[in-house]
Every structure is written in structure tokens, then in C-alpha cells.
N, C-alpha and C positions, 0 to 999 in steps of 0.2 A: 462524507465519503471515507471510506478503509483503500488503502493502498498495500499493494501485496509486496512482500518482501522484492521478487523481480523487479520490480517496477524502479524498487529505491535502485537497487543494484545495476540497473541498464540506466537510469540516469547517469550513476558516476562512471559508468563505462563509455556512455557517448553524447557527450553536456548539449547536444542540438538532437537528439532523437525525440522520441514519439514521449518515451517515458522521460525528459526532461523537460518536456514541454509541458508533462502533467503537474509535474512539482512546480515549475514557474509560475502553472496559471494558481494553484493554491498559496505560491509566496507571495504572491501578489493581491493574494485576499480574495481569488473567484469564488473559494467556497470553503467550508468545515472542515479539516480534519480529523479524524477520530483516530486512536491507537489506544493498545492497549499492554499492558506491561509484556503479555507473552512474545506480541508486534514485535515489541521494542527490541528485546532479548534477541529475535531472529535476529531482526535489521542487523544489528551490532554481532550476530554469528557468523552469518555469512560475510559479512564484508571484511572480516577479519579472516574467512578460509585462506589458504593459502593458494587457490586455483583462482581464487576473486581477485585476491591481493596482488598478483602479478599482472593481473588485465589491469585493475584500475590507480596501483601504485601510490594508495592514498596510506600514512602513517598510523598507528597507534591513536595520537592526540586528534588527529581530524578523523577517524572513524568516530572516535568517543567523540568530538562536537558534531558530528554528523548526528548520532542519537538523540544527544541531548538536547541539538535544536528540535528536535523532531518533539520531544519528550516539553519541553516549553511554549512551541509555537500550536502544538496540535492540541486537540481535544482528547487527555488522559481517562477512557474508560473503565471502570472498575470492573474486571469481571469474576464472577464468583463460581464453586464448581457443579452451583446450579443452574447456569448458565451452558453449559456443555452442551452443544450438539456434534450431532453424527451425522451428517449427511454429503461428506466431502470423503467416501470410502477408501478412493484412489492412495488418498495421502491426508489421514487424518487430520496432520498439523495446521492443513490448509484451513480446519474447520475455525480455529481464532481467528479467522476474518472475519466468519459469518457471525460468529458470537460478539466480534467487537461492534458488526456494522445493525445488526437483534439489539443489541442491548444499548446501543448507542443512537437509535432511529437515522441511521443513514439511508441515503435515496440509493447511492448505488457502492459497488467495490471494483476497483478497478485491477485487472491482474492482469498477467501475460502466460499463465501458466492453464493447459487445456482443461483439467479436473476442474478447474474454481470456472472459467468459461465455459463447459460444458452446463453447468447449472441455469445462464439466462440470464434467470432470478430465481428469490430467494427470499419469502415471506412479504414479496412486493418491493424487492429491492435487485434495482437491477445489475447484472453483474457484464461487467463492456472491458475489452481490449483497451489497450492506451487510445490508438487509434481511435476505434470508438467512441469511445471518450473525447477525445479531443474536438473529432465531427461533432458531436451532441453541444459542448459547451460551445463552438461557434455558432451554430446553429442558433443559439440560445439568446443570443446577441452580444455576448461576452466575446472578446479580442482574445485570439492567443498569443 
């Protein structure tokens, strides 16, 4: 699974939300995740803005262990600039999801942002809401 930068950011904005519930069921081992250095570089951008900074009041040093757990516990994909697609027009950046979760054989990406949800899926990889998501892994027989 690829996780979209939203997703990390409304976790440390609200530790009982929909997108904290997605990082739990991953810390707890429900399933893969995948990133990839571009990921990373977001993750650690925006939580560093100064419009984030003030919602979720987290330092310097715990952004940077925020990454680097991410950067240790996940699945580090290589991606090369043969790997580039376009099919995220809205907001091209969004496209290193699809390249991380392409090149990484992920089942699906989970975001909260309408461009990357408006897709579905995406070479058989399906693209789900936290929400979503979260129905689907119960569903599945997995506890959240």
C-alpha cells in the first residue's frame, strides 16, 4: 500500500481519526508499506510548513523521527525517471504515488485528496479514502 502525504498529516492532526486508524493498522503489521524517497521528502515538507506546524505542534526532531520511522519500518522503493507517469493532471506531484505503488506492486493507495480519488484505480490498483480503506480491511477479517 502507498499512503499519501494527507493521510500522514491528518493522522498527527487527529491520533483517533480515520487516517490514524490507517497507520495503526500498518504499525501493527496489517500490511506492506511502500514509499519512496520523493514520499519521504513530502512527508517531512509539509509537516514542517508553518500552516501544519501550528495545527499539530509536533518539533524539528519528531518530524525528522516521524520520516525516518517511515523511512525504516516501510518498504524504500527505488524510483527511476523512467518510471514517471502523468496521469494525475490536477496536481502532477500526486503522480509519485502512482509511480511508487507501479513500481512497487501495490494493491491499493490510500489518500484523502479528490485528484488521486477521482482515479478509482490505477493499472489494477485500487485507489480508497481512509474511510474506505478502513471498511475494506475489516471487511477482510483484519481488526482495526
Amino acid at each position: 500500500m502507498v499512503i499519501d502525504t494527507n493521510v500522514v498529516v491528518s493522522s498527527d492532526l487527529s491520533p483517533r481519526g480515520t487516517a490514524a486508524q490507517v497507520l495503526n493498522c500498518w504499525r501493527e503489521e496489517g500490511f506492506d508499506l511502500l514509499v519512496s524517497e520523493p514520499i519521504l521528502e513530502e512527508y517531512e515538507r509539509v509537516l514542517r510548513c508553518d500552516r501544519v506546524r501550528r495545527r499539530h505542534g509536533l518539533s524539528d526532531e519528531e518530524i525528522s523521527q516521524i520520516v525516518e520511522d517511515f523511512r525504516e519500518l516501510a518498504i524504500l522503493v527505488p524510483i527511476v525517471p523512467a518510471d514517471a507517469l502523468n496521469a494525475i493532471e490536477e496536481d502532477p506531484a500526486d503522480n509519485m504515488l502512482l509511480e511508487c505503488a507501479v513500481v512497487g506492486g501495490a494493491e491499493c493507495i490510500v489518500s484523502g485528496d479528490e485528484p488521486v480519488l477521482a482515479l478509482a484505480s490505477y493499472s489494477g490498483i485500487q485507489v480508497l479514502s481512509p474511510a474506505a480503506f478502513l471498511l475494506a480491511y475489516s471487511a477482510s477479517g483484519d481488526s482495526v
